[in-house]
N, C-alpha and C positions, 0 to 999 in steps of 0.2 A: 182583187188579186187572188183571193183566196177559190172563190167559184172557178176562175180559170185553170187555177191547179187541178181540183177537185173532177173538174170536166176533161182537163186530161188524162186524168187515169181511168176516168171511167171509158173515156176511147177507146185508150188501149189495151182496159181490159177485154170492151167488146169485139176490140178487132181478135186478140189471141182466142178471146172463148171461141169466134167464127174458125178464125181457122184449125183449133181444136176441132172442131164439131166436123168440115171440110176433110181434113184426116182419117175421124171415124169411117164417116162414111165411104171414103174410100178403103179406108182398109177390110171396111165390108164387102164393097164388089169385089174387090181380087179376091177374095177370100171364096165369094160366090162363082167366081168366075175360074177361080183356081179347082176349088170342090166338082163342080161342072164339068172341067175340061179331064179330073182324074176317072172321072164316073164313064165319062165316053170312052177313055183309053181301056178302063178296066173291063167295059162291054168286047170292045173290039180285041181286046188280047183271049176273051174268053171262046171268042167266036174263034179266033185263029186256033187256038189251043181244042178245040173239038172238031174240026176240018180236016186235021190232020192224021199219020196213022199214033195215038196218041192212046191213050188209059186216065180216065180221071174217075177217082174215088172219091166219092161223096158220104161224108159218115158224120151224121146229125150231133150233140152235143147230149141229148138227151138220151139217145142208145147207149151213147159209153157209160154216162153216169149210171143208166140202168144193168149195166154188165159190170161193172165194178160193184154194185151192189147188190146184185144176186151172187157173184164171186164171196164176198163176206157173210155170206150168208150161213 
């Protein structure tokens, strides 16, 4: 009686760990799938955004910090 119990639980626990595990991995692909489909919007919005009669300033991270710090100088 006892082994039947015993092997019950272990069932159950393998079937939960599965579908824990089943979960992960899906909350990986959308995750990939969602990260992917932002990457191509953000290509294609950038193409539109320079096609047109438009102004885009680019100004590195590293020039500012060096002009704040010739500023204190």
């Amino acid at each position: 009686m006892r082994q039947n119990r015993a092997s019950k639980f272990n069932r159950n626990m393998m079937v939960g760990m599965m579908f824990m595990g089943i979960v992960v991995i899906g909350c990986v692909f959308f995750f990939l799938y969602w990260a992917g489909n932002a990457q191509t919007d953000k290509q294609e919005q950038e193409q539109r955004q320079t096609t047109g009669d438009s102004l885009v300033i680019e100004v590195e991270d590293s020039s500012l910090v060096n002009i704040i710090n010739g500023a204190e100088e």
